[in-house]
RODRENSE-782737 format. One line per 10 residues: number of its first residue (from 1); their letters; for each residue x, y, z of N, C-alpha, C. Coordinates in steps of 0.02 Angstrom, whole numbers, plus 50000, padded with zeros to 5 digits. Atoms other than C-alpha are relative to their C-alpha. Example, Ala and Ser with C-alpha at 12.3 -4.5 7.8 and 13.67 -1.06 7.14 Angstrom:
1 = AS = 50045,49941,50000,50615,49775,50390,50045,50060,50000  49958,49941,49997,50684,49947,50357,49961,50055,50037
END
This chain:
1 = XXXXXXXXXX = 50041,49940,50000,50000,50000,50000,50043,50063,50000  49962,49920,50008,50064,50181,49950,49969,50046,50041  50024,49950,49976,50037,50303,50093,50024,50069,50004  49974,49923,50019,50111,50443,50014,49950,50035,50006  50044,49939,49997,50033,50612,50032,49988,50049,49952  50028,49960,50060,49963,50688,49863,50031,50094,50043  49955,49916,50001,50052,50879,49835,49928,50031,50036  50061,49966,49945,49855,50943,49890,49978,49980,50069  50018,50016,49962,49841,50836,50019,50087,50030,50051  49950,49978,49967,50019,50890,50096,49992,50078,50024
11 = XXXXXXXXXX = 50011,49939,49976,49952,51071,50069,49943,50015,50041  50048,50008,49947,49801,51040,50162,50035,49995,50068  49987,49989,49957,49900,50989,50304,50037,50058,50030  49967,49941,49992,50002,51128,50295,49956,50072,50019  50045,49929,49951,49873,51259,50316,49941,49999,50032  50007,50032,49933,49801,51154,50455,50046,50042,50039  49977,49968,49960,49947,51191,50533,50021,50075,50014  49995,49951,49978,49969,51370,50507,49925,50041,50027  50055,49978,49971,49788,51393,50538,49996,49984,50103  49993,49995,49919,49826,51313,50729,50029,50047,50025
21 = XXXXXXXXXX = 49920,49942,49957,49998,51417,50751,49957,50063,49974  50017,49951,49991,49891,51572,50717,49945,50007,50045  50056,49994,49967,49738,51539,50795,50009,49977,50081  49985,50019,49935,49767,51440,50969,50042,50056,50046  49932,49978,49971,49842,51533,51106,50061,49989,50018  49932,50028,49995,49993,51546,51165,50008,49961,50070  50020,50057,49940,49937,51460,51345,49962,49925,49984  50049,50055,50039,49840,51328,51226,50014,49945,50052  49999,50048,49951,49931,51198,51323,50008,49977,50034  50066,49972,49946,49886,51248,51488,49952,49980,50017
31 = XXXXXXXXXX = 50041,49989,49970,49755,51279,51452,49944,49947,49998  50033,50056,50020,49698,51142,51389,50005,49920,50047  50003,50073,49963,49739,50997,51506,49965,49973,50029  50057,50005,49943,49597,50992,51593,49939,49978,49979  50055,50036,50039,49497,50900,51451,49976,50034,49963  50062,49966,50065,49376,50922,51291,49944,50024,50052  50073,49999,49976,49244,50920,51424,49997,50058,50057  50023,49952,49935,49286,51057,51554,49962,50093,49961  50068,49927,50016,49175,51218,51545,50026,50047,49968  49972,49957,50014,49321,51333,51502,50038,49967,49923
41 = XXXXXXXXXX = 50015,50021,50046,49348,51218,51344,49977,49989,49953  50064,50024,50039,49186,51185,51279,49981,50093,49985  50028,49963,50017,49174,51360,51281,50056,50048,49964  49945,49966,50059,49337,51399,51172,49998,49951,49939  50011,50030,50058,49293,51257,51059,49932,50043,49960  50066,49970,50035,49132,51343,51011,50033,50060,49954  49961,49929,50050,49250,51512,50953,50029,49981,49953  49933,50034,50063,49377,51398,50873,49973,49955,49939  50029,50037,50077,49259,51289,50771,49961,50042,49956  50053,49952,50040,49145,51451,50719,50079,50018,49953
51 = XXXXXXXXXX = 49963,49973,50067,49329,51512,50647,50017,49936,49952  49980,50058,50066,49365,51320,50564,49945,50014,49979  50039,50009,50042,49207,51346,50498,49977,50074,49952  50003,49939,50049,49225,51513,50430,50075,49980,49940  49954,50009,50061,49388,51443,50330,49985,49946,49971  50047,50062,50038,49282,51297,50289,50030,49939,49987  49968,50045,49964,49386,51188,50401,49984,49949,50042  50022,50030,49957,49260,51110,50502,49985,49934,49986  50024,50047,50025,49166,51007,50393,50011,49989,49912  49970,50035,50085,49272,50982,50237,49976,49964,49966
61 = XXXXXXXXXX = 49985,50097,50052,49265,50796,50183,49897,49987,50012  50088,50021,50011,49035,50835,50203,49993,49992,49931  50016,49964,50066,48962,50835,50038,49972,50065,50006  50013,49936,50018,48947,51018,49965,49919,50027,50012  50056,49952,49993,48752,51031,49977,49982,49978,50088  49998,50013,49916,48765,50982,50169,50037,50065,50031  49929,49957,49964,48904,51123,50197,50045,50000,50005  49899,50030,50017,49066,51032,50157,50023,50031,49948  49954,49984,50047,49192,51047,50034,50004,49948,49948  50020,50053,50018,49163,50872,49961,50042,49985,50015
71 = XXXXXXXXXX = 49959,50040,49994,49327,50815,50018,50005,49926,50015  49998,50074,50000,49394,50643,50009,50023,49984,50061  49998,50047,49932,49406,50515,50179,50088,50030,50043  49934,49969,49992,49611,50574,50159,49990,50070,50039  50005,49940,49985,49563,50744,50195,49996,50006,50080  50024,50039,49928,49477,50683,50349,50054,49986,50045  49957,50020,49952,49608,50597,50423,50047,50039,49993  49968,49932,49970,49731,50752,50400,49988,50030,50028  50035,49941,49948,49612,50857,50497,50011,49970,50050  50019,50011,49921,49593,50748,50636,50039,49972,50019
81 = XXXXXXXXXX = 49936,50014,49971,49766,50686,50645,50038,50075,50002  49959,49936,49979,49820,50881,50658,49960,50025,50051  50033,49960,49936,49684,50925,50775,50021,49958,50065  49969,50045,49989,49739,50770,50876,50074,50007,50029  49909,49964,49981,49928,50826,50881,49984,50072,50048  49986,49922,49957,49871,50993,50940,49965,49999,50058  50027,50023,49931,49768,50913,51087,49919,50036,49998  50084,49966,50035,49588,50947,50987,49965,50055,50034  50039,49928,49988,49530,51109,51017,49935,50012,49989  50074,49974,50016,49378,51082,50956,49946,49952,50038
91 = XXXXXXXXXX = 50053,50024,49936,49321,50990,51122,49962,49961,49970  50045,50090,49993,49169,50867,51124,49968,50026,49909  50000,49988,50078,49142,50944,50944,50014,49974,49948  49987,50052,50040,49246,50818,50884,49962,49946,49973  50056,50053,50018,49098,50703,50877,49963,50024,49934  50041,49987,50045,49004,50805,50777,49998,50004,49920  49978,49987,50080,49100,50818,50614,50024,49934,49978  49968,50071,50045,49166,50622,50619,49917,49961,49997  50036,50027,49992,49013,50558,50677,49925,49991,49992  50050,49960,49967,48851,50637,50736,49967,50025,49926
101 = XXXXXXXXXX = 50037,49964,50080,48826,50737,50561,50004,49960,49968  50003,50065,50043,48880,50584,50447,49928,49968,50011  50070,50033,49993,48740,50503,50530,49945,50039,50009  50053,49970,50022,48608,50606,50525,50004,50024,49916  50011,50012,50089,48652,50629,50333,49976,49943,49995  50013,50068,50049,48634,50463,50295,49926,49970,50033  50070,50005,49971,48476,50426,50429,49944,50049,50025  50054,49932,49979,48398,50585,50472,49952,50001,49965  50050,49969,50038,48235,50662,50419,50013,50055,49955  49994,49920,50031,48239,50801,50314,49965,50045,50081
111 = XXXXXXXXXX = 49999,49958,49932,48176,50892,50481,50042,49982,50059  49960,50005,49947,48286,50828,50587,50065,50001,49968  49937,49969,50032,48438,50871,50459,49967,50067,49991  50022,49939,50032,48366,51041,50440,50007,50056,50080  49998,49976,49916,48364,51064,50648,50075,49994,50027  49942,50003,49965,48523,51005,50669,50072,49976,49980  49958,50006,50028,48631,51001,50552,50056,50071,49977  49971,49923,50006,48661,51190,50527,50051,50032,50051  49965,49992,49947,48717,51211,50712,50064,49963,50001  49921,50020,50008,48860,51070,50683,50042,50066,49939
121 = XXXXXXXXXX = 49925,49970,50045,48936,51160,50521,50014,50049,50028  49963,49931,50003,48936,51334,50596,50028,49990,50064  49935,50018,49927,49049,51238,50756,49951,50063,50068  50033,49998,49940,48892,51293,50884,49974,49942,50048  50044,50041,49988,48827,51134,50938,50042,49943,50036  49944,50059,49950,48892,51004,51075,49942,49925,49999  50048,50064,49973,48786,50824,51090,50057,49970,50056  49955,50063,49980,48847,50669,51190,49949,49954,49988  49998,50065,50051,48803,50507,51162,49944,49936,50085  50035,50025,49939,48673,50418,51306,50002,49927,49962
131 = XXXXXXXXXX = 49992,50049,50017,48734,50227,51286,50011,49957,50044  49997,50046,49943,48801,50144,51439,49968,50012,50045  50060,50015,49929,48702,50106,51588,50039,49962,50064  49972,50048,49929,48736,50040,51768,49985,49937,49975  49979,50078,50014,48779,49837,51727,49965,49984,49940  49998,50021,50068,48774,49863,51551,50067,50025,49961  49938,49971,50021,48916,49959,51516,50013,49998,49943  49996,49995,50078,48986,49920,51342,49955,49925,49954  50051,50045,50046,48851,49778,51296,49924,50024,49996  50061,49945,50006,48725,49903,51236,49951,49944,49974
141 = XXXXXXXXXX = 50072,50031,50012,48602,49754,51194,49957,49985,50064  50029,50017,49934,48563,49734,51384,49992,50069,50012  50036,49933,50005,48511,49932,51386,49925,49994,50033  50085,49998,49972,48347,49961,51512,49962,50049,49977  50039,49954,50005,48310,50110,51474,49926,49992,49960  50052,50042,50026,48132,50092,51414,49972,50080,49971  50049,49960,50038,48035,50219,51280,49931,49972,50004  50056,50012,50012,47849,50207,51279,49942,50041,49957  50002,49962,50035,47755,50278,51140,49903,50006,50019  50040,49994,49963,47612,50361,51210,49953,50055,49980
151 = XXXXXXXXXX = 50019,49960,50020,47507,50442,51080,50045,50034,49948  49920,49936,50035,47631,50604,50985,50054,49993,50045  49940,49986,49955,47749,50571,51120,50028,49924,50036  49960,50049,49953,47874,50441,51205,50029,50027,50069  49972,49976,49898,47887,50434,51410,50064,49963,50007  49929,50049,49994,48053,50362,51444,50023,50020,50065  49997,50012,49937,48109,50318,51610,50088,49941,50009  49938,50038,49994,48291,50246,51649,50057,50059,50000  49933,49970,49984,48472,50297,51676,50064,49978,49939  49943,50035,50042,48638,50305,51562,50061,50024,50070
161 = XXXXXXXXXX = 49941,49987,49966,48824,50321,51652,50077,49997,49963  49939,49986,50045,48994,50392,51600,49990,50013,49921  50005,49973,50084,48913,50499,51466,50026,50076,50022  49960,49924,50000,49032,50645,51417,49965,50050,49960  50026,49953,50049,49004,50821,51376,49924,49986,50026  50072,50006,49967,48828,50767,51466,49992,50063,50041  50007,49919,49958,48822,50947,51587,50003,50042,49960  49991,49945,50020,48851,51064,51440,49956,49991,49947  50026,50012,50074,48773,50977,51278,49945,50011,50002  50046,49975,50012,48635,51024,51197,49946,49951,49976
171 = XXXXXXXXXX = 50033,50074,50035,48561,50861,51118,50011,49940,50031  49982,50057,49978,48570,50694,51183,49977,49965,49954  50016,50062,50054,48584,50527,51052,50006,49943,50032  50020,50022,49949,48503,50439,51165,49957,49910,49972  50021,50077,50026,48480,50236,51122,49938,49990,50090  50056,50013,49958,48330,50179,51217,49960,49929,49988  50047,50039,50029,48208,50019,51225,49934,50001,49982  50076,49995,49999,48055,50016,51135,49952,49932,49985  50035,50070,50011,48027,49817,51138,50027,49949,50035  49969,50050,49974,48082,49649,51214,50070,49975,49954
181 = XXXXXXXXXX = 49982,50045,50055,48167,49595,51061,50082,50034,50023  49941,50001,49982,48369,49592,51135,50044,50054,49971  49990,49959,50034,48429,49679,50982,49969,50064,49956  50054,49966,50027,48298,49757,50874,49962,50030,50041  50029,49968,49983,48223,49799,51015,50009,50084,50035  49958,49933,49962,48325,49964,51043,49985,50059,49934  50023,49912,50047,48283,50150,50956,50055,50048,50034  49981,49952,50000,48355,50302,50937,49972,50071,50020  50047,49942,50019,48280,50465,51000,50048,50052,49995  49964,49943,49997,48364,50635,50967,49974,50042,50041
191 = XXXXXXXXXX = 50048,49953,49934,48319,50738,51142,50044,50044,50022  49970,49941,49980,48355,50918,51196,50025,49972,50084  49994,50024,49925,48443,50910,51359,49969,50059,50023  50005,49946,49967,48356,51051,51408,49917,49973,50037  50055,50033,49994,48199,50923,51413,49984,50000,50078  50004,50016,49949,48091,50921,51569,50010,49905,50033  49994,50075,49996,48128,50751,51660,50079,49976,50014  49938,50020,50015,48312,50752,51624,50048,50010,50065  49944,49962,49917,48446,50777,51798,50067,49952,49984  49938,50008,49990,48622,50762,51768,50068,50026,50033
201 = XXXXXXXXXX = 49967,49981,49930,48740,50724,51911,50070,49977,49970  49922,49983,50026,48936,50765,51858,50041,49925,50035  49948,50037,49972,49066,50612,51907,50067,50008,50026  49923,49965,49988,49222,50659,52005,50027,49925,49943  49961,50064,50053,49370,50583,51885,50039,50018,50022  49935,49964,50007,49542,50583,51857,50027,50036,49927  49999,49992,50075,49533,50610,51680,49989,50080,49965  50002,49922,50020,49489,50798,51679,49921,50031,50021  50058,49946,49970,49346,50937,51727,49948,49976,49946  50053,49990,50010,49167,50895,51692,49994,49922,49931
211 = XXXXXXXXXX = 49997,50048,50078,49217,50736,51565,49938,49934,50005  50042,50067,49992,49089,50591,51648,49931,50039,50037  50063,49989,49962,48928,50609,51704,49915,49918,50017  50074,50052,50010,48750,50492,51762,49955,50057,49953  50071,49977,50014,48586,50552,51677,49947,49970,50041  50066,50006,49980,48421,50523,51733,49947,50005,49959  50068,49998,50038,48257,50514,51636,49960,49969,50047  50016,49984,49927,48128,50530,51768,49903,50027,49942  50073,49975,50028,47943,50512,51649,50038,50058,49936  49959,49964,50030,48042,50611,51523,49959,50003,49931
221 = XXXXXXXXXX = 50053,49982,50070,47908,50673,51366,50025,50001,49932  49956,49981,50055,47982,50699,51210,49941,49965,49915  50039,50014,50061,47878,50697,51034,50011,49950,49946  49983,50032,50028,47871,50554,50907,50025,50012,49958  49977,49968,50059,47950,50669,50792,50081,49978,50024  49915,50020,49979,48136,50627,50902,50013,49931,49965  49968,50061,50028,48146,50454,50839,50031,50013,49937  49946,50012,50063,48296,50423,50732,50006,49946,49969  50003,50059,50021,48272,50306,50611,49918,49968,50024  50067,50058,49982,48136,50172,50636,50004,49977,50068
231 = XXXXXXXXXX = 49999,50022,49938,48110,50101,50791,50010,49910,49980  49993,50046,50027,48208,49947,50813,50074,50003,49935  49965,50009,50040,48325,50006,50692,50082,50028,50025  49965,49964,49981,48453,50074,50815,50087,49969,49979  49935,50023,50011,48590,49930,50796,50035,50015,49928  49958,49963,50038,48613,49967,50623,50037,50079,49986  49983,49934,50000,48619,50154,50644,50089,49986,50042  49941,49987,49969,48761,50128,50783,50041,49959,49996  49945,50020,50005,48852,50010,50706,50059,50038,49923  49988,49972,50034,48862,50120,50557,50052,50075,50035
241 = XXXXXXXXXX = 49984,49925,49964,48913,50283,50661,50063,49976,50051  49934,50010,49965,49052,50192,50770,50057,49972,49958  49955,50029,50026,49139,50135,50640,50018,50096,49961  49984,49955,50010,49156,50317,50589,50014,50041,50053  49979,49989,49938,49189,50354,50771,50075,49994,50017  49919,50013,49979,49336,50263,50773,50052,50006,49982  49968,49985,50061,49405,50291,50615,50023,50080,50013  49998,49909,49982,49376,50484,50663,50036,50026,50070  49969,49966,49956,49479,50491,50822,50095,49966,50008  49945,50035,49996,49662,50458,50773,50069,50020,50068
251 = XXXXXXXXXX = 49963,49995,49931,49743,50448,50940,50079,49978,49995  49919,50027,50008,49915,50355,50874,50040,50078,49983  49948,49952,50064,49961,50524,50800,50018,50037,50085  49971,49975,49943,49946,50610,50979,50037,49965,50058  49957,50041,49984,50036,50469,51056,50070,50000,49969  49934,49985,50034,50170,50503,50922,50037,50050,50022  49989,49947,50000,50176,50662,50955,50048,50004,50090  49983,50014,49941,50179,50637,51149,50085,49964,50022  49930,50016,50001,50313,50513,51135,50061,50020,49954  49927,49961,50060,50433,50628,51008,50011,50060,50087
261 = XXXXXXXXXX = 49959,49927,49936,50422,50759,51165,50046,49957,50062  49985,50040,49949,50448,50636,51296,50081,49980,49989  49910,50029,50005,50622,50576,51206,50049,50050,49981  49931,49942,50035,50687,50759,51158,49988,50018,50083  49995,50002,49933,50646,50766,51360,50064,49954,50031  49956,50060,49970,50751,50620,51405,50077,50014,49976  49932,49991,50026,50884,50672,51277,50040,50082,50030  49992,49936,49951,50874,50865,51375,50039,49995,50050  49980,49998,49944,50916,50791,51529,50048,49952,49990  49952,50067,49961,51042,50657,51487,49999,49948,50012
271 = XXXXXXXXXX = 50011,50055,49987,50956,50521,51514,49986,49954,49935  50030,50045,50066,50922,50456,51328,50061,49935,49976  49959,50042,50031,51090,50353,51321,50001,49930,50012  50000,50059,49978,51030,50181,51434,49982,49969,49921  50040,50037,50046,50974,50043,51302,49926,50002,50042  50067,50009,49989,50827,49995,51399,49953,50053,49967  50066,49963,50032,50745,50168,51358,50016,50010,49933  50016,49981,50107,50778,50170,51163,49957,49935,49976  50035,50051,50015,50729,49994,51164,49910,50015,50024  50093,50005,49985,50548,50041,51248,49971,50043,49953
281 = XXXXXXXXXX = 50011,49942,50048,50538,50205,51142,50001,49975,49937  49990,50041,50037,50576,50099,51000,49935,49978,50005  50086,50043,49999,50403,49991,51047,49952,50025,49986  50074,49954,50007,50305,50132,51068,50006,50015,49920  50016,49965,50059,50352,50204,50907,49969,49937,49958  50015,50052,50029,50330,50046,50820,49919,49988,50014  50077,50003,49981,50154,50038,50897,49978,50054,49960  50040,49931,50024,50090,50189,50850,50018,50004,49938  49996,49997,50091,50151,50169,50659,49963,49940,49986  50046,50035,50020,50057,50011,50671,49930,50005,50004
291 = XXXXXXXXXX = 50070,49950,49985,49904,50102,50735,49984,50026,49935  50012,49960,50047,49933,50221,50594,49995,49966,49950  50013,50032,50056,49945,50103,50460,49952,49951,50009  50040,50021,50013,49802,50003,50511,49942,50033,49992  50045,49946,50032,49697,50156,50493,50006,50034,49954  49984,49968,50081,49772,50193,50339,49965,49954,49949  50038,50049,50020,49711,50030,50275,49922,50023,49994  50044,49998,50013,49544,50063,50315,49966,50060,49957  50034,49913,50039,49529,50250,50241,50021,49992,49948  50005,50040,50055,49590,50157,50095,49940,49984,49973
301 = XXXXXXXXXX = 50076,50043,50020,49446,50058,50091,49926,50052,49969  50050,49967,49996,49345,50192,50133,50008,50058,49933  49987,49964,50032,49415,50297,50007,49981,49970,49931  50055,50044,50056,49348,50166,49867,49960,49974,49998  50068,50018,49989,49191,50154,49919,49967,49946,50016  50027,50062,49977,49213,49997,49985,49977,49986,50071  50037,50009,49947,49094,49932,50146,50062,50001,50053  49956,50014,49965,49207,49926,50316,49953,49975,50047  50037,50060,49945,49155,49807,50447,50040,49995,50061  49985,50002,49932,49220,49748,50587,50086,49989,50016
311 = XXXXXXXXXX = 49934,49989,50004,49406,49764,50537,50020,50065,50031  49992,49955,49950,49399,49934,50619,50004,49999,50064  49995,50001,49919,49398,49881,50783,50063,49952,50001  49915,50010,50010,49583,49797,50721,50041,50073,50026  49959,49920,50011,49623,50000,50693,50003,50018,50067  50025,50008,49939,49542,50015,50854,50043,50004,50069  49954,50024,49970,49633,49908,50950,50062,50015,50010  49934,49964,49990,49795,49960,50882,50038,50061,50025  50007,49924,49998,49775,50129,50912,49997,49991,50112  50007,50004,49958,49718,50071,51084,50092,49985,50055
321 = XXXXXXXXXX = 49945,50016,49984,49875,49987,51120,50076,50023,50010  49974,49939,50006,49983,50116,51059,49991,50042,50058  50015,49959,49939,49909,50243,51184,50030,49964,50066  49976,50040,49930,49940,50122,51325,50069,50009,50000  49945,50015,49970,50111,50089,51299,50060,50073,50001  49968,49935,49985,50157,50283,51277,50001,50013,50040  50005,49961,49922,50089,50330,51445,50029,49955,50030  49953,50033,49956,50171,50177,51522,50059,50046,49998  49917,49990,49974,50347,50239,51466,50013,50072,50021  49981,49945,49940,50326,50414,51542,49985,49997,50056
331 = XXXXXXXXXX = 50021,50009,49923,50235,50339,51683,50095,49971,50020  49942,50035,49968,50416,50228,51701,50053,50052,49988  49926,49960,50015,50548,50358,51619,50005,50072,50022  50022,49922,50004,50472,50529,51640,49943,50012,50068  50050,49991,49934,50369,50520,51827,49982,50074,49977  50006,49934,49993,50392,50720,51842,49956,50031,49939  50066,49970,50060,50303,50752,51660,49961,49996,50018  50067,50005,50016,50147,50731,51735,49987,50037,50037  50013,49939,49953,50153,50866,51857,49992,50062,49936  50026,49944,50038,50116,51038,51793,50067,50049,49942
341 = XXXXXXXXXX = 49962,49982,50050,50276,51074,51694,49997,49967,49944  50003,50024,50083,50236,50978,51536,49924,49982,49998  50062,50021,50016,50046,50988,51514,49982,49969,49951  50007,50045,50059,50062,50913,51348,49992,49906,50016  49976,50051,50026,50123,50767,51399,49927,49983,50084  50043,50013,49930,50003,50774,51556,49939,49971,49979  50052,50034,50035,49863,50784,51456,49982,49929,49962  49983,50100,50027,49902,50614,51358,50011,49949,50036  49997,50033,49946,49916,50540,51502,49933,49981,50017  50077,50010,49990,49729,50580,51544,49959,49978,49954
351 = XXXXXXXXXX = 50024,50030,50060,49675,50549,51371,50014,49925,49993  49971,50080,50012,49789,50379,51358,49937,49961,50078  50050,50032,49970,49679,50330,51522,49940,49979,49981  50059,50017,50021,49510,50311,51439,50007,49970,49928  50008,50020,50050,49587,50263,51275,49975,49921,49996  50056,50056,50003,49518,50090,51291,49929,49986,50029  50053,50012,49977,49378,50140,51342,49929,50020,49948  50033,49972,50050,49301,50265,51222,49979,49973,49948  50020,50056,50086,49203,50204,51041,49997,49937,50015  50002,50078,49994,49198,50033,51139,50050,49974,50035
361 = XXXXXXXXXX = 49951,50040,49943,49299,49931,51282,50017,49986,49934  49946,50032,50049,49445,49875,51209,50004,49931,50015  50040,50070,49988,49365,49715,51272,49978,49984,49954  50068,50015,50059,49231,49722,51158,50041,50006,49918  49980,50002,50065,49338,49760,51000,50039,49921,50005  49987,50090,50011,49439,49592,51043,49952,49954,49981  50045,50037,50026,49283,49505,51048,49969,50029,49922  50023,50007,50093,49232,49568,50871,50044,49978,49964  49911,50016,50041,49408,49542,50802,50000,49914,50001  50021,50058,49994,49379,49358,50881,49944,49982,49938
371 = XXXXXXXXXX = 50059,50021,50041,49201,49340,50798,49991,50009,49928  50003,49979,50070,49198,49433,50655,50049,50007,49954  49946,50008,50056,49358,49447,50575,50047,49921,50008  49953,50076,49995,49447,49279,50641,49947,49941,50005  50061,50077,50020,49259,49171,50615,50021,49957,50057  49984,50045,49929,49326,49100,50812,49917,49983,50022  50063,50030,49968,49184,49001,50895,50000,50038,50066  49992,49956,49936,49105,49111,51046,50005,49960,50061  49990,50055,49964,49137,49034,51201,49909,50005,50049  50096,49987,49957,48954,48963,51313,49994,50030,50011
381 = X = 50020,49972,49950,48859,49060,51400,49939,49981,50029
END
């Protein structure tokens, strides 16, 4: 495979990056360590994506009568491997341009692309994502939450947990049950959080300001006009939308990045001459180019219009693994980086914590990788 970088696609990244080095401050990272999700964040991503979306940076790679640029899948993954390096500025926003809008193009109503599709391009609009539950966690087919359709309107009554960007967002994409049926029996509604019914209580973390939260739905009203999709039709929607989830958050690159500072650190102080640490630095890098080239693979794929399946949660994985073993070797080589003199590397630290958690336990991608790409027999249950 040739992953050279086309002369437009090299200049794309290029004024990526002079669009960061002019725009970000000069405390950016600071100010930033403290997560996509804290309040003083979410409310500089909103400035910074109104200017990507005044240079018509936000939502590039949409099609043109959506608000894009028509760019190709490539495009894509330059954006969000430079936003990524620069420790994404554009907060829980990030969802909205890999994910969130894709899918409502392809399943929305014409009124429900017409409500909420305008607010993503012009970089106003925050959702999160109501999916795990107390002792369901990442096997969203055991989901209680229960919809009941009750006339023009669905009452819904149940709880999600460790949904981000939940205290500030404006929308919730909110999977719900509206049947017995294990799988099929799960829907989609699109609901204001501003809805009566709704109470969300913040999670202390370690991971950064305001990033986890419970919900509540408490008799919670909401019009039959919210359903996304058919009812029943939720698993295809979200297996369609995490595979552009995952594809859309290339974490090997800020792991790269992380570990290039970490070893011009080590080489600062003197310490870069043991073997042991070139040999670990060595691993990591090696990880994280295998990260990168198994998500190069798939934006391949994706780039000739061919289906992607459950080989993304390979990319996934790798990507997962990567992250891990960066923050190990500053957790072992570099203790002091994680105090407040290198927020860069602090932050990746907090990020590398949830990286197997986010778009799917890094549990759950083994088991697809098992089932679906290696045809392994599941074990009883």
């Amino acid at each position: 495979m040739d992953f050279n970088w086309t002369p437009e696609e090299q200049a794309f990244r290029q004024r990526l990056k002079d669009f960061l080095g002019a725009t970000l401050p000069e405390d950016w990272e600071r100010f930033s360590q403290h997560g996509p999700a804290s309040p003083a964040l979410t409310r500089y991503a909103e400035t910074f994506c109104g200017k990507l979306a005044q240079e018509d940076l936000l939502t590039p790679h949409w099609p043109k009568e959506i608000g894009g640029q028509g760019l190709d899948p490539w495009h894509q993954t330059v954006l969000a491997e430079e936003m990524w390096i620069a420790g994404e500025p554009r907060g829980g926003q990030y969802m909205n341009v890999n994910w969130i809008g894709p899918t409502l193009i392809k399943y929305g109503t014409p009124e429900q692309q017409a409500r909420y599709l305008p607010p993503i391009t012009e970089g106003r609009a925050l959702w999160c994502q109501g999916f795990s539950e107390p002792g369901s966690g990442s096997d969203l087919a055991s989901l209680r939450t229960r919809a009941v359709l009750e006339g023009d309107h669905y009452r819904v009554n149940g709880q999600k947990i460790w949904t981000s960007y939940a205290g500030l967002a404006d929308t919730c994409f909110l999977l719900c049950r509206t049947s017995e049926d294990r799988k099929r029996g799960i829907s989609i509604l699109l609901v204001p959080m501003d809805t009566p019914g709704i109470t969300v209580r913040q999670i202390p973390s370690l991971i950064g300001e305001g990033d986890i939260h419970e919900v509540f739905f408490d008799d919670m009203l909401v019009p039959k006009g919210a359903l996304f999709g058919d009812e029943g039709q939720a698993w295809e929607i979200i297996a369609y939308s995490l595979v552009n989830e995952r594809l859309g958050i290339p974490r090997y690159s800020l792991a790269r990045s992380a570990l290039d500072r970490a070893v011009a650190l080590l080489k600062e102080q003197g310490r870069w001459s043991r073997e042991a640490v070139k040999i670990e630095a060595a691993h990591c890098a090696a990880l994280c180019e295998a990260a990168r080239t198994a998500s190069y693979a798939i934006v391949t794929k994706r780039a000739a219009g061919e289906q992607i399946g459950a080989e993304s949660s390979s990319a996934r994985f790798a990507t997962v693994m990567a992250e891990r073993r960066v923050a190990e070797f500053v957790v072992e080589y570099l203790p002091k980086a994680l105090a407040d003199a290198h927020p860069y590397l602090k932050m990746h630290h907090q990020r590398g914590i949830v990286a197997g958690i986010a778009a799917g336990a890094a549990e759950i991608q083994l088991n697809i990788i098992a089932s679906d790409v290696l045809k392994l027999p599941r074990e009883p249950r």
